[in-house]
C-alpha positions as CSV (number, residue, x, y, z in Angstrom):
1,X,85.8,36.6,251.0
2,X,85.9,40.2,252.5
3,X,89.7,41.3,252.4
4,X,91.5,44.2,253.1
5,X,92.7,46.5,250.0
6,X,95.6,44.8,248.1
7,X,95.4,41.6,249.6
8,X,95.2,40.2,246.2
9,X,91.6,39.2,246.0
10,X,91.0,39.9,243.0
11,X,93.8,37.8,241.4
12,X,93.2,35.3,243.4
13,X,88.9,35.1,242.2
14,X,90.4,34.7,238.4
15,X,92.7,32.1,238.9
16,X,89.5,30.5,240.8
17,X,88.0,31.1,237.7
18,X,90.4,29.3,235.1
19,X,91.4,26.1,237.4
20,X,87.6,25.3,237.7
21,X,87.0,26.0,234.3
22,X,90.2,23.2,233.4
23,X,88.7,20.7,235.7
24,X,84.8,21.2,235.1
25,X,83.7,18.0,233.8
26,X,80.9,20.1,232.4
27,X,80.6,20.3,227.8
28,X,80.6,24.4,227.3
29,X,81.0,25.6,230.6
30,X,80.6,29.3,231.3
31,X,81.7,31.2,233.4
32,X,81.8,35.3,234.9
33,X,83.4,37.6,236.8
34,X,81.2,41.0,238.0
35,X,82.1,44.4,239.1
36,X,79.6,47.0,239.2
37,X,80.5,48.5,235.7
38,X,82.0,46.7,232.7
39,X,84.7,49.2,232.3
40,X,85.6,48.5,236.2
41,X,85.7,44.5,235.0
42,X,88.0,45.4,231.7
43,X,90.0,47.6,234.3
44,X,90.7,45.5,237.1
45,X,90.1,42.1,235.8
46,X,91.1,41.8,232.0
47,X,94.6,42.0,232.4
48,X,94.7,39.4,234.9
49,X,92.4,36.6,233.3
50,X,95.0,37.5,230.0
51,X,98.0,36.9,231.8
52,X,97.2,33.7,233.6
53,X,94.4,32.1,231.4
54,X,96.4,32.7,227.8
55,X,98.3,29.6,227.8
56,X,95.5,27.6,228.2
57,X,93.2,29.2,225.6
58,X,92.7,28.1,222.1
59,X,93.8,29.2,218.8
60,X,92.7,33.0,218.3
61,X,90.0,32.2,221.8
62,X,90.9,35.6,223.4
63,X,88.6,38.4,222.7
64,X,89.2,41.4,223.4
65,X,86.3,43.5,222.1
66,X,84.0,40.7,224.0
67,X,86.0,40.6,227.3
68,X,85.7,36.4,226.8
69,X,88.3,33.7,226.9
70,X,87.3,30.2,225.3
71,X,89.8,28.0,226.7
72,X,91.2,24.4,224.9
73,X,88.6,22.2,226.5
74,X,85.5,24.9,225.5
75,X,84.7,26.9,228.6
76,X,84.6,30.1,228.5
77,X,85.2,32.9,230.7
78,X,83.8,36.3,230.2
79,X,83.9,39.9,232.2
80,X,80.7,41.3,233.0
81,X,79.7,44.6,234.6
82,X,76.4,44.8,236.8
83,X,75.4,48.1,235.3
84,X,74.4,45.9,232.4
85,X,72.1,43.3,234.3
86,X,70.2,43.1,230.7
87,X,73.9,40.8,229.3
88,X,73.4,38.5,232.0
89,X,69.5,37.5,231.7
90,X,68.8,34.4,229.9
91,X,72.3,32.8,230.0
92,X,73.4,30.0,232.3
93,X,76.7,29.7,234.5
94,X,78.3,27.2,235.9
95,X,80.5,29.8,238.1
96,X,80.7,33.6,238.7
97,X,82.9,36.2,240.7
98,X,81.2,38.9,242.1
99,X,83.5,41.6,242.8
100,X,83.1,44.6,245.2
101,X,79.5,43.5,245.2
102,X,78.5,46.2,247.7
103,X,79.1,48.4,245.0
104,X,76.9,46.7,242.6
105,X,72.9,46.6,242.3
106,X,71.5,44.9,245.4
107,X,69.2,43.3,243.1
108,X,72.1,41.7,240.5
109,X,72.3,38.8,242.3
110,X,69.1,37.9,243.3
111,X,67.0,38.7,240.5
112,X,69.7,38.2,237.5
113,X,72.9,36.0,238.6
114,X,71.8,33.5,241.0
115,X,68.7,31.7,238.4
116,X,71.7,31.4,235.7
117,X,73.1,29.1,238.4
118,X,70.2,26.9,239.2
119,X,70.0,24.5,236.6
120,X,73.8,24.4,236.0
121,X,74.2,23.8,239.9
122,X,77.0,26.5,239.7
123,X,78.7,28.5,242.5
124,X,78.9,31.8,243.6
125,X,82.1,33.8,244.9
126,X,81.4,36.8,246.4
127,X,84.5,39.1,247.1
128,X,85.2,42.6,248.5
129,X,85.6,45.5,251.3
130,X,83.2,46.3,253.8
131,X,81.7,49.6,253.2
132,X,79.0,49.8,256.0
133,X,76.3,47.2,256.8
134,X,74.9,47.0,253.3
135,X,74.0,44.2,250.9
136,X,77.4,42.4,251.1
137,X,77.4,42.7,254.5
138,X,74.3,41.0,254.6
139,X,75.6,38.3,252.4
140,X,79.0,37.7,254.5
141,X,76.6,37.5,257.6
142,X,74.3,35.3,255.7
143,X,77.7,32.9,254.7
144,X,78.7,32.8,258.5
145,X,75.1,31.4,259.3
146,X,74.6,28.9,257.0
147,X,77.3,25.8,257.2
148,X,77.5,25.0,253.2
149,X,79.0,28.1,252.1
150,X,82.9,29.5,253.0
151,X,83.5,32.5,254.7
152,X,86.8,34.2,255.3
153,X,87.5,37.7,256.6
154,X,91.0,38.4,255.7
155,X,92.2,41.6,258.1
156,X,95.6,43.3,257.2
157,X,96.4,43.6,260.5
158,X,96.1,39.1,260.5
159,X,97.3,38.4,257.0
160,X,101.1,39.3,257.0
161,X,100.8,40.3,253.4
162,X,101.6,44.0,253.3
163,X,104.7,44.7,255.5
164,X,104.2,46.1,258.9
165,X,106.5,49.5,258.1
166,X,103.6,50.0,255.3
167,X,100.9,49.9,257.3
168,X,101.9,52.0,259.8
169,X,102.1,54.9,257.0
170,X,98.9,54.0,256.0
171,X,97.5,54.7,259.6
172,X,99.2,58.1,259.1
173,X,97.7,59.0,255.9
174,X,94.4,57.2,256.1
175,X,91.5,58.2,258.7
176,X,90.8,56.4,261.3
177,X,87.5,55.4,259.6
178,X,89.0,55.0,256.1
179,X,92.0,52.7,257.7
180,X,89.1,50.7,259.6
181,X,87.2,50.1,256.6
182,X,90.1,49.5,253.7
183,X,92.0,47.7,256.0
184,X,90.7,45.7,258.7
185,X,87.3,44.9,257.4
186,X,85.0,46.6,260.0
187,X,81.6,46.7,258.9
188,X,80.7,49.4,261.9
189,X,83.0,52.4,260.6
190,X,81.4,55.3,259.3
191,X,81.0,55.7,255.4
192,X,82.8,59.1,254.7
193,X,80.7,61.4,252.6
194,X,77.3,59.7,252.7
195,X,74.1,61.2,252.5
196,X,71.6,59.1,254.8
197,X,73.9,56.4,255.6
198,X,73.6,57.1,259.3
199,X,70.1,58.2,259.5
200,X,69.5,54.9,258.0
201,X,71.1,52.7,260.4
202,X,69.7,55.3,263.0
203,X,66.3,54.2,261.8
204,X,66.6,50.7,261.9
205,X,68.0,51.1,265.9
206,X,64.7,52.6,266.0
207,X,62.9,50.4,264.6
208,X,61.5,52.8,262.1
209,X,63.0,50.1,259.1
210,X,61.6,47.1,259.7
211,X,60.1,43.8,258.2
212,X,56.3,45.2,258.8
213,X,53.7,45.0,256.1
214,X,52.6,48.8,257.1
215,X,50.0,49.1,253.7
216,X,46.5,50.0,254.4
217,X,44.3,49.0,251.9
218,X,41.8,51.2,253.1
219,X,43.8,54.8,251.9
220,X,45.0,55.8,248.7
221,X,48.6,55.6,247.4
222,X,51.1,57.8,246.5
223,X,54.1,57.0,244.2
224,X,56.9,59.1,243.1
225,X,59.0,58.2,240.4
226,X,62.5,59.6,238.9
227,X,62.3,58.7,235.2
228,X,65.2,57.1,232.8
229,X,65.3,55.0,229.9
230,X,69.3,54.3,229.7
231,X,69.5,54.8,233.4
232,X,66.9,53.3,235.6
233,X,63.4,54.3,236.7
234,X,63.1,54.2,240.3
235,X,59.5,54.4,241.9
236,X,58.7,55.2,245.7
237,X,55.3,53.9,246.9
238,X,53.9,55.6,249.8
239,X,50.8,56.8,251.9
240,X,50.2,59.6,254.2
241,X,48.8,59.1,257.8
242,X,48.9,61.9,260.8
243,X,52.2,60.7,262.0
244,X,54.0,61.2,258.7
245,X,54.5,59.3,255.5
246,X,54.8,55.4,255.4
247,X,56.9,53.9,252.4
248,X,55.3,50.9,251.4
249,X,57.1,49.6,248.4
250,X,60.1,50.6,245.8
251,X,60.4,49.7,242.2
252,X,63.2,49.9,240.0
253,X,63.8,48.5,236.2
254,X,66.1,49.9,233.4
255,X,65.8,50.5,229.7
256,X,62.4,49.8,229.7
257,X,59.5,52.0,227.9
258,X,56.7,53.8,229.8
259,X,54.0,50.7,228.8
260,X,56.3,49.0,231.0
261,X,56.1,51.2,234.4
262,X,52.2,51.3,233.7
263,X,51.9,47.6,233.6
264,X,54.2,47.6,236.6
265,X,51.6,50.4,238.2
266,X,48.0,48.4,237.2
267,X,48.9,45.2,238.7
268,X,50.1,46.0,242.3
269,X,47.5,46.1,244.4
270,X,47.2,49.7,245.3
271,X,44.6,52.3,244.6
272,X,46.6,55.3,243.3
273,X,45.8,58.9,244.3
274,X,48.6,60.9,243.0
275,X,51.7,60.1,240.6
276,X,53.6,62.6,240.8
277,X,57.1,62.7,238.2
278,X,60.2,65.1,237.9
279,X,59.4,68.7,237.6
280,X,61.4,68.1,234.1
281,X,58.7,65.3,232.7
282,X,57.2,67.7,230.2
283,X,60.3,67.2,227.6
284,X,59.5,64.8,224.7
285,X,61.0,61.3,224.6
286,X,63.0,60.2,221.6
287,X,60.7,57.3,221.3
288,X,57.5,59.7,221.3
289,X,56.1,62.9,220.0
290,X,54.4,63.1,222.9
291,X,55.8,64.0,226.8
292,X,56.1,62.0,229.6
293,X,53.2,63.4,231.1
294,X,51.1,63.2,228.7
295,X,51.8,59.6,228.1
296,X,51.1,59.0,232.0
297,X,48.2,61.4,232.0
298,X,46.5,59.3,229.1
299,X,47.1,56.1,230.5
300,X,45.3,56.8,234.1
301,X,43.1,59.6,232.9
302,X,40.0,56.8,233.6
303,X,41.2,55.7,236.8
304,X,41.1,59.0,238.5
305,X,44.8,59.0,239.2
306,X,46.4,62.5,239.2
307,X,49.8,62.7,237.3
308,X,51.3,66.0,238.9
309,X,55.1,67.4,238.8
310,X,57.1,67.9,241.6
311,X,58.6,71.2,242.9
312,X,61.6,72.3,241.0
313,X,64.1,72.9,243.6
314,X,68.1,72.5,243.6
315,X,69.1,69.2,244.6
316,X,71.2,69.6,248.0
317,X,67.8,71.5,249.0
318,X,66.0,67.9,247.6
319,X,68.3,66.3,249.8
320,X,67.9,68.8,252.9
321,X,64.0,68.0,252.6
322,X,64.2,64.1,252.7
323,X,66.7,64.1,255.6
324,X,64.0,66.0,257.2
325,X,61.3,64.1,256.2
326,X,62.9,60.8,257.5
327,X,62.5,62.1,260.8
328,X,58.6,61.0,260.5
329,X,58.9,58.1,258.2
330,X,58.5,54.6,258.5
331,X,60.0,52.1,256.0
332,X,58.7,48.7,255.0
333,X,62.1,47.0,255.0
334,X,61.2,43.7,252.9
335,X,59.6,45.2,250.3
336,X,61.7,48.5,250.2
337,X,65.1,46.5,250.6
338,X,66.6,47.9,247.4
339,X,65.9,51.5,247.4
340,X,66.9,51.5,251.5
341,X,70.2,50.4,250.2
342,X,70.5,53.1,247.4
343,X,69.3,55.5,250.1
344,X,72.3,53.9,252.1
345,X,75.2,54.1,249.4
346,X,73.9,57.6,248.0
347,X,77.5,59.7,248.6
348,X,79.1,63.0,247.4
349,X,81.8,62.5,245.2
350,X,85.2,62.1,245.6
351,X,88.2,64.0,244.5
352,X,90.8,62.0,244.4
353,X,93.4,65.0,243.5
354,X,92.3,67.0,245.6
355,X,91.4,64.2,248.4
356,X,88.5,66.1,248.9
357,X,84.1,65.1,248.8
358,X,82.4,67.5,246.1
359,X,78.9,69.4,246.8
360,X,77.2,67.0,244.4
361,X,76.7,63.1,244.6
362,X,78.2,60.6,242.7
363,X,76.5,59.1,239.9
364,X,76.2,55.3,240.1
365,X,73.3,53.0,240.7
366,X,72.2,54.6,243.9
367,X,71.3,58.0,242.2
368,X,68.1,56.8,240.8
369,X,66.8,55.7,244.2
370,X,67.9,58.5,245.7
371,X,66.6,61.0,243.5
372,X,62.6,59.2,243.8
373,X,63.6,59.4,247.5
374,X,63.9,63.2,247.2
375,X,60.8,64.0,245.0
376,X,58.8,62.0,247.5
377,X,60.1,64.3,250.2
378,X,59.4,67.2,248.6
379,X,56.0,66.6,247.9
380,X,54.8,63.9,251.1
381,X,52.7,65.4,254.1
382,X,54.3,65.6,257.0
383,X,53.1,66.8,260.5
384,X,52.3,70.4,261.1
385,X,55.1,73.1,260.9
386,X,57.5,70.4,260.0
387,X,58.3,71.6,256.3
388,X,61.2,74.2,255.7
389,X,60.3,77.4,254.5
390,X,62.4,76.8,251.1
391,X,60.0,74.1,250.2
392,X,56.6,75.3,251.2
393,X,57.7,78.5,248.9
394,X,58.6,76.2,246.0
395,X,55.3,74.3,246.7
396,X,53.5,77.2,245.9
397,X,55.2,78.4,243.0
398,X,55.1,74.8,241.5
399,X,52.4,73.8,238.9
400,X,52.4,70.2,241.1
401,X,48.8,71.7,243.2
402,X,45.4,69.9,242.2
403,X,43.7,71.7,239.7
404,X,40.1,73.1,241.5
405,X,36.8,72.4,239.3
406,X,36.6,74.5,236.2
407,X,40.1,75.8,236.2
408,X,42.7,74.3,233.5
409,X,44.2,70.8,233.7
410,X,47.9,70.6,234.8
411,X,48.5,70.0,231.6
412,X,46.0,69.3,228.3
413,X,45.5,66.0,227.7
414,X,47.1,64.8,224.8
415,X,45.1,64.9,221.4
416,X,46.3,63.4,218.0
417,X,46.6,65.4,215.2
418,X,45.0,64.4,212.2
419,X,47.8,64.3,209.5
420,X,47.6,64.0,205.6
421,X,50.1,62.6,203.4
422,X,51.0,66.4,202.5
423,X,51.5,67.0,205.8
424,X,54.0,64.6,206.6
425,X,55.6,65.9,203.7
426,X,56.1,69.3,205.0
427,X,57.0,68.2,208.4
428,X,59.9,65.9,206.8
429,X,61.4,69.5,205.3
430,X,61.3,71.0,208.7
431,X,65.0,72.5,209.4
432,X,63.5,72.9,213.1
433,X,62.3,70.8,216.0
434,X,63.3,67.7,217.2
435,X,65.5,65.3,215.2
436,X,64.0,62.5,216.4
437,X,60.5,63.9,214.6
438,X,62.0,63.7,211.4
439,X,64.0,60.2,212.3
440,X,59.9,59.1,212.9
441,X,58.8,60.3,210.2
């Protein structure tokens, strides 16, 4: 269901929600409702399933702190957010709401949501705003294709629910694009205050995005990754031909450790050349003593991969370089589909006081993606004369260049110190370094 801004949508999916969960014929039904962040769901959503699910709820079967309402008959209803996809896995649904999906993880569905749904034969309600031609665009499109799923694309201008007099102010206040988009559903109206939106739908007219398997097995690979344990780790998988870089794959996985990312790394089929991490990798974790690149540098230090650090440059200069470097870059678009689409929904942020866009991006699940995006730009080859002067300086200031025979290693490879009970002792009474030493210990 793609409907304009206030046209009740929202309401409309909970109450969805509780009548099928009265009628299911199902013992312990669940049920969900998704927006992209949990706090969004408790927002928007909680007050609502309250309000209109209370009366048919059991004795003491609203809760609050669990966002879950366990009605007479034993289904429940809970609110999830997709910035938690971890809540989701290993569960099973008979029903879910996914709200303002094109805000949410490409991937939520997919890979988390729609295998709780399989065994359970359970449904799917997608609901939202167009915001470009991006996942749930794909998924509308998807609907109107395929004859045993509804569709319905609810324009203000068609649905009679606000009052004419209203939208005409809103024509006055709004944008042309912003009205377009909000309130009459077009998919084709520019997304205000996007980074690469247009350059990626540029791309795809050109056919530089496409469903090609562009990997040649016969060159090495290069992978960039922006690093996170609470956020996600997003990886960029590319090689380097005469013509300019070709992205090959993307990765991207959350709250996982770094024996994750190298299992990930050892079973694709690639032959690495370079891995090259955020020019910040050399902090400790709080899982480790030891950094991030010295973790990485151990694991590959017998494959003869190179674990090297980007240039340290300010972001909007990041971002300059990967506009540029898009210009000469072709994009597997099958297996690349998520981080295109965090390319696509990268924006500044908005001021909503002000009604202004801010000189820095918003923070959401984009920014991972984006950020990879940007290290590989600064560090890919592309044709001659075609990097900015900015970056070639910061290339040569960086530590990120191969280290020649005989000189130092990038860093020195990460040696264990042989500790006695004493030792330990005195490192317990430390008053400085890292907390998380003394947690260790």
């Amino acid at each position: 269901m793609v409907c304009h801004r206030r046209a009740g949508k929202t309401v409309a999916a909970v109450c969805e929600l509780i009548i099928r969960a009265l009628y299911t014929q199902k013992e312990n039904a669940r049920y969900g409702y998704v927006a992209p962040y949990r706090e969004q769901a408790k927002d928007i959503a909680w007050e609502y399933l309250k309000h209109y699910g209370r009366d048919f709820a059991e004795p003491k079967g609203v809760r609050e702190s669990e966002l879950r309402i366990k009605l007479f008959n034993g289904a429940w209803i809970t609110l999830y957010g997709s910035d938690n996809p971890d809540a989701l896995r290993g569960r099973y649904l008979d029903g879910v709401v996914l709200d303002e999906y094109g805000d949410c993880r490409p991937g939520v569905w997919g890979e988390v949501i729609r295998p709780t749904l399989a065994d359970r034969m359970g449904w799917g309600l997608f609901i939202g705003t167009y915001k470009g031609k991006n996942h749930f665009f794909r998924v509308a499109e998807g609907a109107k294709k395929n004859p045993r799923w509804y569709r319905l694309i609810l324009k203000a201008s068609e649905s009679g629910i606000l009052p004419p007099e209203e939208l005409e102010d809103l024509k006055l206040e709004l944008s042309d694009e912003e009205y377009e988009q909000e309130m009459e559903c077009n998919p084709n109206a520019s997304i205000r205050g996007t980074y690469y939106a247009e350059q990626i739908a540029e791309m795809e007219k050109k056919g530089l995005i496409a469903p090609l398997d562009l990997y040649n097995d016969n060159e090495l690979v290069q992978v960039a990754a922006d690093l996170g344990y609470k956020d996600s780790t997003a990886l960029w998988f590319w090689q380097d031909t005469k013509d300019g870089p070709v992205l090959i794959d993307y990765r991207e996985a959350s709250g996982m450790k770094p024996d994750y990312y190298f299992e990930l790394l050892d079973n694709l089929p690639y032959k690495y050349e370079d891995i090259w991490l955020p020019h910040d990798a050399k902090a400790e974790t709080l899982s480790t003593s030891r950094s991030t690149l010295e973790q990485f540098q151990e694991h590959f230090k017998h494959q003869g991969v190179r674990i090297r650090k980007t240039p340290k440059l300010t972001k909007q200069q990041g971002i300059d370089a990967l506009r540029l470097a898009l210009k000469f870059t072709r994009i597997d678009s099958r297996k690349c589909a998520d981080g295109i689409e965090a390319l696509r929904a990268y924006a500044r942020k908005f001021d909503s006081l002000n009604n202004i866009f801010l000189d820095h991006p918003h923070h959401n699940w984009a920014s991972d993606g984006a950020d990879a995006a940007r290290y590989f730009a600064l560090v890919c080859r592309l044709p001659s004369g075609e990097l900015g002067r900015q970056i070639l300086e910061a290339r040569k200031k960086s530590d990120s260049r191969i280290a020649l025979p005989g000189e130092k290693a990038i860093i020195t490879p990460f040696t264990p110190e042989k500790m006695t009970l004493n030792g330990l002792f005195a490192m317990n009474e430390k008053t400085s370094g890292p907390r998380h030493m003394k947690l260790r210990l």
